[in-house]
N, C-alpha and C positions, 0 to 999 in steps of 0.2 A: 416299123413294120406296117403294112400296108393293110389296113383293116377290111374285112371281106364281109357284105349283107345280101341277106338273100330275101327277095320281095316279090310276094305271089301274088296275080291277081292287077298285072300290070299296063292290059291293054289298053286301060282309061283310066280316068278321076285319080281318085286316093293312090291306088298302087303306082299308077303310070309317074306322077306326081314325085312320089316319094325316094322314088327311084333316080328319078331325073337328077331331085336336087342332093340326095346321096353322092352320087356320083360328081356332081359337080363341087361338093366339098373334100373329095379324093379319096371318097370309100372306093373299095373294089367291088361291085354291086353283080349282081345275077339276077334278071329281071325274069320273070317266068310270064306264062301267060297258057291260056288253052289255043291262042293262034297267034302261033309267031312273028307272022308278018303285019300283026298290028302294032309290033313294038319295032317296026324298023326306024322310027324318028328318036330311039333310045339307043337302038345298037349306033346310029350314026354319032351319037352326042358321047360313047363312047362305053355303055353298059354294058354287058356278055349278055345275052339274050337265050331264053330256052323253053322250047314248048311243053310245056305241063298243068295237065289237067289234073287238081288235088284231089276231084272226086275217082279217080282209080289210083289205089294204093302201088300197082306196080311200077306207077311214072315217077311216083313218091321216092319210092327205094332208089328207081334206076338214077333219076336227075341228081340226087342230094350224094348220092353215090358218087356222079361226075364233081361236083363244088367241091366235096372234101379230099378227091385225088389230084384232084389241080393244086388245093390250097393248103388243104393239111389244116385246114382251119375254118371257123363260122362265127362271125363275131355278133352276127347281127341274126335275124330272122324277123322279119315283117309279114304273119298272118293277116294278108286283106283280102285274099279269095273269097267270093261267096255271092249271093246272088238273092234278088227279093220275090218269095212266092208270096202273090195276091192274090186273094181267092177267099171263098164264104169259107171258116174252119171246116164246117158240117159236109161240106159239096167235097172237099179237098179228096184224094183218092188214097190209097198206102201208099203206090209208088210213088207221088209227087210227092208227098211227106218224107217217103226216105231219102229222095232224091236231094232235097232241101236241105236235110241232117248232114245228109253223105259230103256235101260240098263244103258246107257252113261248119259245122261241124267236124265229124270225123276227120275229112278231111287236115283240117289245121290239126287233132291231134297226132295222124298220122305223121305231120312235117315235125312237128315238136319233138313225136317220139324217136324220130329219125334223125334230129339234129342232134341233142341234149349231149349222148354220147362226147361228140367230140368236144363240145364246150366242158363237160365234167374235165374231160383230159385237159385244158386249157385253163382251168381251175375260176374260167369265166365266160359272161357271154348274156346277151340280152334278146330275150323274149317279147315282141309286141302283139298282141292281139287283138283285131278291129273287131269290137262291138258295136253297140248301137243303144242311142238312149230308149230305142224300139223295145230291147231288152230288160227296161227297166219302166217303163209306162207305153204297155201296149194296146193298140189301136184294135178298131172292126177292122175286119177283112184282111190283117196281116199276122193272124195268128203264130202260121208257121211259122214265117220271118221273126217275130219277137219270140216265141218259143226257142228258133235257133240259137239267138242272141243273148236270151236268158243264159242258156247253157255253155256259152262261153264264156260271158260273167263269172260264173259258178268255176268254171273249172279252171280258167286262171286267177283265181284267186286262194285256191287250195294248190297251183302249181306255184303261186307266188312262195307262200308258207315251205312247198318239199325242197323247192329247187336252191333255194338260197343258201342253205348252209354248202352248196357245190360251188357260187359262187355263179350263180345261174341268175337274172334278175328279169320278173316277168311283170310288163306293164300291160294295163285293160285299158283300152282309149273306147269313148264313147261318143262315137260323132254326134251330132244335130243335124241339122238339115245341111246336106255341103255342095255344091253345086257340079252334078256330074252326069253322069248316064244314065243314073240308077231309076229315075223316073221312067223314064223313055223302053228302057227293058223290061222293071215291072208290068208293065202299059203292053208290049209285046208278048211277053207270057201269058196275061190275063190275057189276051184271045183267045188264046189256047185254051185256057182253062175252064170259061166263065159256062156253063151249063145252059141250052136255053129252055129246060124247065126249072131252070134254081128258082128257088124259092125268093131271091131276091134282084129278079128278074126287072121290077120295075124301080126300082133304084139302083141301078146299074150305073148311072150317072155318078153314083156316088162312090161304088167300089172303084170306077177309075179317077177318081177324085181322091181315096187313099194312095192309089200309086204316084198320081204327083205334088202327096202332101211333102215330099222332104226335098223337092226343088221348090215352094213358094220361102221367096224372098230368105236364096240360100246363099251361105258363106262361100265365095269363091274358093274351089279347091287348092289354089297357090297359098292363099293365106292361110287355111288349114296346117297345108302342108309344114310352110314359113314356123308356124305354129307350133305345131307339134314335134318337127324335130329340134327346135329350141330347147321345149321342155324336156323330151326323153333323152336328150344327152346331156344334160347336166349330169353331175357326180353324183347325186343324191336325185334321182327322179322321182316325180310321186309313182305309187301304185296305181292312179288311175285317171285319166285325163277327159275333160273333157273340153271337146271344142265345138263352135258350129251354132247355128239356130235352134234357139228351144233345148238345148244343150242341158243348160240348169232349167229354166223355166218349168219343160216338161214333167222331169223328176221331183223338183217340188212341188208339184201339183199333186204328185201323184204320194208322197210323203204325210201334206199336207189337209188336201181337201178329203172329207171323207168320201169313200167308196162309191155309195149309194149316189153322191152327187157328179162326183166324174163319170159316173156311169151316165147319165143324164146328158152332161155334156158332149162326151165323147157320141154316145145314141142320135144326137141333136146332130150333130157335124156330119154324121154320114149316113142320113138319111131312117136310120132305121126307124124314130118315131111315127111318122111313118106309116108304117105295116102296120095292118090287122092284125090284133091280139096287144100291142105296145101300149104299155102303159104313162100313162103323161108322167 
């Protein structure tokens, strides 16, 4: 029987990636994307391609709606939609913050809560959800972005514990630095966003210095890729994977060193020392 994955978030890097090399080991793949015609060098290699933006719930329903009447099945689901807001926490607006959630966030649980079903019937089925080590030692000026990422941490790992006894199986991947887009769009949003009476106005240099901290001397997204579906398809996967630049590094620093001192550090790399009032 011909196994069906559905992978959000595929116009570049990790999704586009993942999708690719699915398919070329004869998954039956559903690649999504918010513009379809950036995945036409996947529909050509043989993926089913479909426009869906996760941040609104009704493409959610309508598209996963279309996979399960074609297939009658969902063997796989690849949460990697989502997107990096850069910005001072304190400047940040509500709607940019919910906009963040809604995508990062909600979003993936909306696709979860809308698949599970048919995997419960199937009495199986596998759950991936793209974190970030952002989520587990986070940086100035990407609050929101690690705040998102926190909370998928969190909640796939309480949906690992419900879903299992269904036969449901939810893996938390935690990239590193992986060499993709993600720089280049952070960097594109901060325009938007960056205030020109923010408070941190004259190290500005440094806020766009966070956006292309996770492209210096980053893991090619092939080998990521190569990578990760190695491990998540064995019989026995771990719970929680990581791959990438600063992958481990990052989290045991953040384990390890105390508090007061990575705070020092991390202060020190962008800039904030700095500013009037910072303490050496």
């Amino acid at each position: 029987m011909e196994k069906v994955a559905v992978v959000t978030g595929c116009s570049s890097g990790i999704g586009y990636e993942l999708a690719l090399r699915l398919n070329y080991s004869g998954w039956k793949v559903f690649a999504t994307a918010r513009h379809i015609e950036t995945m036409e060098p996947l529909r050509e290699a043989g993926c089913h391609t479909y426009q869906l933006d996760v941040g609104v719930p009704e493409e959610i329903d309508r598209t996963v709606d279309k996979f399960i009447g074609e297939c009658g099945r969902i063997d796989m689901l690849i949460n990697n939609a989502g997107y990096g807001l850069i910005a001072p926490s304190a400047e940040i607006s509500t709607d940019e913050m919910q906009r963040q959630f809604q995508v990062n966030v909600f979003g993936m649980m909306a696709m979860i809560q809308k698949t599970v079903p048919v995997m419960k019937l199937q009495k199986s089925g596998l759950i991936i959800n793209i974190g970030s080590i952002s989520g587990i030692a986070p940086t100035p000026f990407s609050g929101a972005y690690c705040a998102s990422k926190a909370a998928i941490h969190a909640w796939s790992d309480v949906l690992r514990m419900e879903l299992k006894p269904f036969g449901i199986h939810v893996i938390t991947v935690q990239p590193g630095g992986i060499s993709t887009n993600f720089g280049n769009n952070c960097e594109k949003n901060l325009r938007n966003l960056l205030k020109p009476d923010s408070w941190y106005s004259s190290i500005e240099s440094f806020i766009y210095l966070r956006a292309r901290t996770s492209q210096e001397k980053a893991t090619p997204v092939a080998v990521f890729a190569e990578k990760l579906i190695s491990e998540m398809l064995q019989p026995d996967p771990p719970p929680v994977i990581r791959i990438g630049k600063r992958s481990i590094t990052l989290p045991l620093m953040k384990r390890c060193v105390p508090a007061k001192l990575l705070d020092k550090i991390m202060m020190k790399k962008y800039g904030l020392n700095s500013l009037n009032g910072s303490s050496n």
